[in-house]
Each structure stands twice: as C-alpha cells, then as structure tokens.
C-alpha positions in Angstrom: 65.5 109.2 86.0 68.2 106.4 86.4 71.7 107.2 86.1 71.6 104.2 83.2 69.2 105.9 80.7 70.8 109.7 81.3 74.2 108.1 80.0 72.4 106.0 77.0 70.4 109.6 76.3 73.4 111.4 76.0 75.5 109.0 74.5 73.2 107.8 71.5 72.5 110.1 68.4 68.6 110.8 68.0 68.4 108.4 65.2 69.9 105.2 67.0 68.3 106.1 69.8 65.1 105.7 68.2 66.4 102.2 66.6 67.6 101.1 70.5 64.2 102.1 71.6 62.3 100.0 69.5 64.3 97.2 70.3 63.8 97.4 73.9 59.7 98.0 73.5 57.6 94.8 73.3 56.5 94.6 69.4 52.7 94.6 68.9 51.4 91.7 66.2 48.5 93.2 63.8 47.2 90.8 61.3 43.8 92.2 60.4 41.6 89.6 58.2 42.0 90.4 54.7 38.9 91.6 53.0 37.0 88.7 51.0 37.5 90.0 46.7 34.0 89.5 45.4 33.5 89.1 41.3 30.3 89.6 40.0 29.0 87.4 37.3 25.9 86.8 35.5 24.4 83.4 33.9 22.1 83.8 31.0 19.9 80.7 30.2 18.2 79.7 26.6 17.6 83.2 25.1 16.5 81.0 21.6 17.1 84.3 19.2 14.7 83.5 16.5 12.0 82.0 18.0 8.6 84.2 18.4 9.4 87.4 20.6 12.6 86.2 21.6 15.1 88.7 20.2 13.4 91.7 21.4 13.0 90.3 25.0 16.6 89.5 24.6 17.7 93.0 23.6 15.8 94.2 26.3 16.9 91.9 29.0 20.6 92.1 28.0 21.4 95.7 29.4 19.7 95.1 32.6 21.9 92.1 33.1 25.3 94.4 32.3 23.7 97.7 33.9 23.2 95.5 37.3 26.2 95.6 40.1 29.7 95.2 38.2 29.6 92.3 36.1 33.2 90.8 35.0 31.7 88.0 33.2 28.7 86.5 31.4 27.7 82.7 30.8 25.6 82.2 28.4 23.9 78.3 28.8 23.1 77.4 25.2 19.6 77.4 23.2 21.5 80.8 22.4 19.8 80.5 19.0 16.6 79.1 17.4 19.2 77.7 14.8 17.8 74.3 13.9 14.6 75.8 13.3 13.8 75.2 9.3 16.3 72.4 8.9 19.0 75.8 9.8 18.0 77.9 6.8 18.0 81.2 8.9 20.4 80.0 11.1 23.0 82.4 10.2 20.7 85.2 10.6 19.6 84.1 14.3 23.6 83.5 15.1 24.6 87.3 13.5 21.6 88.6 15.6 22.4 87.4 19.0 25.7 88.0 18.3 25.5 91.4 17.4 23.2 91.9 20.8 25.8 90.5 23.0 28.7 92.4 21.4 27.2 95.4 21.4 25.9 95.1 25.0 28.8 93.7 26.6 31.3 95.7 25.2 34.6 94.6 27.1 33.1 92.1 29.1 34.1 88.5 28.3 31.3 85.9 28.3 31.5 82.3 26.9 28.2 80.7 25.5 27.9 77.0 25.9 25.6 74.7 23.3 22.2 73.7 23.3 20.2 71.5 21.6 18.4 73.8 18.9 22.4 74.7 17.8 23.0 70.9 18.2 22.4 70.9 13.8 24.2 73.6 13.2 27.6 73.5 15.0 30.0 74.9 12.8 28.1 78.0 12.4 28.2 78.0 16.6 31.9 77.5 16.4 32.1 80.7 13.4 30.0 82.5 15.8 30.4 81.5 19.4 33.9 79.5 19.6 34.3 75.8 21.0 31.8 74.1 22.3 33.8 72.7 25.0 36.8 74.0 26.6 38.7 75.6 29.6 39.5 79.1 30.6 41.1 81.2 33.6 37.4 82.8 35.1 38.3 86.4 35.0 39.7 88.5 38.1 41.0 85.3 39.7 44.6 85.0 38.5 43.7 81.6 37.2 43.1 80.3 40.5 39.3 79.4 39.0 38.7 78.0 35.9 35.5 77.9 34.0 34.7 74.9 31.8 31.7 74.4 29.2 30.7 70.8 28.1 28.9 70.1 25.3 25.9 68.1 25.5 23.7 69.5 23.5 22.0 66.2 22.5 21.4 65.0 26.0 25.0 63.0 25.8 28.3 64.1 26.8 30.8 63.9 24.2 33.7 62.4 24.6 36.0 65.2 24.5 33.5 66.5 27.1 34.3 63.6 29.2 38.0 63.6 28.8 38.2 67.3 29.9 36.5 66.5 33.1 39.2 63.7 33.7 41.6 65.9 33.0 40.7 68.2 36.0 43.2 68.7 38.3 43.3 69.6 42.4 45.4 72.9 42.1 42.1 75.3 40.5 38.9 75.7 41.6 35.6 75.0 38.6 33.0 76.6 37.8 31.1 74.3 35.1 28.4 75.2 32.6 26.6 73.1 30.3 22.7 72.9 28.5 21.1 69.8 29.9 20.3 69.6 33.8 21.6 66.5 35.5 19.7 64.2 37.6 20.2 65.2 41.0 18.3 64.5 43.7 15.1 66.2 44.4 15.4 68.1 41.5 11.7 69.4 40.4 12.5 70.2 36.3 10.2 68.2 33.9 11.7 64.6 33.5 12.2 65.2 29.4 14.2 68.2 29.9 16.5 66.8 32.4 19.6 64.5 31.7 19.4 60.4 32.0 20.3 59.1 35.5 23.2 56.8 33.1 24.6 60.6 31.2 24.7 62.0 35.1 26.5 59.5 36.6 28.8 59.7 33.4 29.7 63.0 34.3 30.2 63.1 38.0 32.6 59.7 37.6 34.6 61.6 35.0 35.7 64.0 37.5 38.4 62.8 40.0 38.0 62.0 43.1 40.5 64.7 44.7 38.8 67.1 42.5 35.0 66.8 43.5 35.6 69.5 46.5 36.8 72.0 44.0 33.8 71.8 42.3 32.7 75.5 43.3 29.3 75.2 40.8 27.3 73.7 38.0 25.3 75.7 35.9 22.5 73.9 33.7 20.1 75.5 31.6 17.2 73.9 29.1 14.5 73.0 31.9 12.7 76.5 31.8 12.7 76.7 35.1 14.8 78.9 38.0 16.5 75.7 40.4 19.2 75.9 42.7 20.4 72.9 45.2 23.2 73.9 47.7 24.3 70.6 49.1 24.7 67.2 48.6 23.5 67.4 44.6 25.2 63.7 44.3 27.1 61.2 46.4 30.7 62.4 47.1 29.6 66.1 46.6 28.7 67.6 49.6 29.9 71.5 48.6 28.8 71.8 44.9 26.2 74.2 44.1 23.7 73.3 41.5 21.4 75.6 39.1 19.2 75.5 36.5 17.8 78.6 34.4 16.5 79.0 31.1 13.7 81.7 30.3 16.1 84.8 29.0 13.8 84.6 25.6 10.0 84.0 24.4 10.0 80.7 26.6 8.8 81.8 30.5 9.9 79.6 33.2 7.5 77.5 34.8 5.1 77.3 37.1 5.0 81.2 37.1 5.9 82.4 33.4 8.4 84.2 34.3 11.9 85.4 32.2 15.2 86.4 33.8 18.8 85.4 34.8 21.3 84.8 37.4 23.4 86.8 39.9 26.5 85.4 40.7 28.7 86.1 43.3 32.3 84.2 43.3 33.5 85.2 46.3 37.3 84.7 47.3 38.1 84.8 50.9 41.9 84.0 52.0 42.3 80.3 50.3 38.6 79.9 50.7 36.5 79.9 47.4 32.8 79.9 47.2 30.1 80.9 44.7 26.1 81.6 45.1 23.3 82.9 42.6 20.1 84.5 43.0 17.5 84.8 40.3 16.6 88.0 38.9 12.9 88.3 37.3 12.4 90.5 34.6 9.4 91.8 33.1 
C-alpha cells in the first residue's frame, strides 16, 4: 500500500472518504429503455338498439368487451340507435335503452359515441342522450398528449363544423379520429353505397394540415358491416395512418361471414413514439 493513500486513509473521516472515493472511480452511465405504457381501448361499431335482436345481442356483447384486458376507453361508431325508424316515434326508447346498457356496463369507463345515419333525424335527442356530435377530447391515460376527435357525418357529408375542427388540428397532439361513414381509400373492399364519395374523402383528408397528417395515429369508420383494416398508405400524403372499418355489434352481421363483434385497441406510447393497432374480436 502507497505511502499516499495511508496518509489520505488516516487523514479523511469515513464519510468524506467515501465522497473522495467516488470522485476518483470512473462513473458508470445506465440508461435502461423505458418501458412502452400500453392503453387498452375498444371500438364498438353500429349496435342499431331497436332494430330486430339488436338490444339483446348488444347486452350480451357489451360485458365481453369491458370484461376483456383493461379497457380505459370505449368508441362507440354511430348507428348507436335504430332512432329514425318510425319517422323517430320510439326513438326515445331505443336512446334510454342503449343508454342504460352502456352505463350500466361501463361503469367508470369513459366512452364517446359518434353519429350515424339512422340518428341522423333525430339529433337532439343524440345530443340529450349521447352529447355532441362532433368534438375534441384528451384520450384518456395520455396526459393530453392524444386527442380523440368524432366528426359527424351521419348523412354521408361532413359538416362544416366537422370540417373546421379538422383545420383546426394542430402539430403538438397526436389523433385518434372516429366517425360513421368509411372513406374512400384505396383498395378498400366495403360495398360502394356504404362507403363515403371520392369528393366527401378528399374533403376530409385536405381539411387536415399538412404538418398534421403524420400525427394522424388512426381512423375509425363504421356503417359498411364489415371488419377492414389498411395499415399504410390509406391516401396520398398519409403513409402512417391506420384505417378501420367495423360495424356488426347488433342484429346486422358483417359480411361475407355473418359475423358480430368489435375492436381491440392498443395505443401504445413508447418514449416520444406513438402508435395504435386493432384486432377484431368475433363474438357469437
């Protein structure tokens, strides 16, 4: 032992000693990757309460959706109701019965329901029942980092204040986006009446900025009664956002296979990356 450290050793109290030690080792850099915070979600597609079977097999679907993985928050795509059925004399029965379903299934889990055509007549008893029909709002568990928006067009058009939200987009969140109608992408396989002109989807996509288009995370569509997802490239100028369509959560089955069901989602936030996915669930 040197001469040096036998003076320093006997010199030093314990405690600076231990501070002049671990001055004089090399320090050791540990950044371990921070683990990616997962939110579940689901996305619940044209339950139409009030037509044929459809609020049983809504009941019934309902818990499985909740009971499955840990759900944070529900979408609900529109053709909630049967509403316009009867020029919208039982409409307030249909609205107080899915209503009631959600409610009591859900319990503390938020959910948003966008508008569909068979509520199209009947929109101020959606509003009473099922709030705005368009709007923005922090998508929970993300400390506003995402936003989820719902459109409104319901009547195969996007309304203006539809329009003007999308404008009004800005480069600082991330979007999830939910509305009734499918758009017009490319290779899409839904049958041509229940799918949005190519003039309304080019409508939408210019609305949203430029600088924007990236943060596009997903679109959710609903009204085609079919299960359809595209990954990639949905439109010119967006090459990340994910595109879905489901509707067959009530008495109308999807095509070609008749079956009912929802979507699995899976926002997934990793560092400053931000992605989403779904998988269709079938249900019996």
């Amino acid at each position: 032992m040197s001469k040096g450290w036998f003076k320093i050793n006997r010199q030093v109290k314990p405690t600076r000693r231990r501070s002049l030690l671990s001055r004089l080792q090399p320090k050791r850099s540990f950044n371990p990757k921070a683990t990616p915070k997962i939110i579940e979600f689901a996305v619940v597609g044209d339950s139409h309460v009030g037509y044929g079977n459809s609020s049983s097999i809504f009941s019934k679907l309902l818990p499985k959706v909740v009971s499955s993985g840990n759900k944070k928050f529900i979408i609900f795509g529109g053709d909630n109701t049967q509403a316009g059925a009867n020029h919208g004399n039982n409409a307030d029965a249909y609205y107080t019965d899915f209503k009631n379903t959600v409610t009591s299934t859900l319990g503390s889990i938020p959910y948003k329901a966008s508008i569909g055509n068979w509520e199209a007549s009947t929109q101020s008893l959606f509003t009473t029942y099922l709030g705005a029909v368009a709007g923005k709002l922090n998508f929970p568990g993300t400390q506003a980092k995402v936003k989820y928006v719902w459109l409104d067009c319901a009547l195969g058009k996007f309304t203006p204040a539809s329009l003007s939200l999308l404008r009004n987009l800005d480069d600082q969140h991330y979007y999830i986006i939910d509305f009734h109608w499918p758009l017009k992408v490319s290779g899409i396989t839904v049958d041509p009446s229940h799918v949005l002109s190519a003039a309304e989807t080019s409508k939408f996509f210019a609305a949203i900025p430029t600088k924007v288009r990236d943060n596009v995370l997903a679109i959710f569509t609903h009204h085609g009664h079919k299960f359809y997802r595209k990954l990639n490239n949905i439109y010119p100028g967006y090459t990340k956002t994910k595109f879905f369509v489901c509707g067959c959560s009530g008495d109308y089955k999807c095509k070609p296979n008749g079956e009912r069901g929802y979507y699995n989602g899976t926002l997934t936030i990793n560092g400053a990356t931000f992605s989403v996915d779904a998988f269709k669930v079938s249900v019996t």
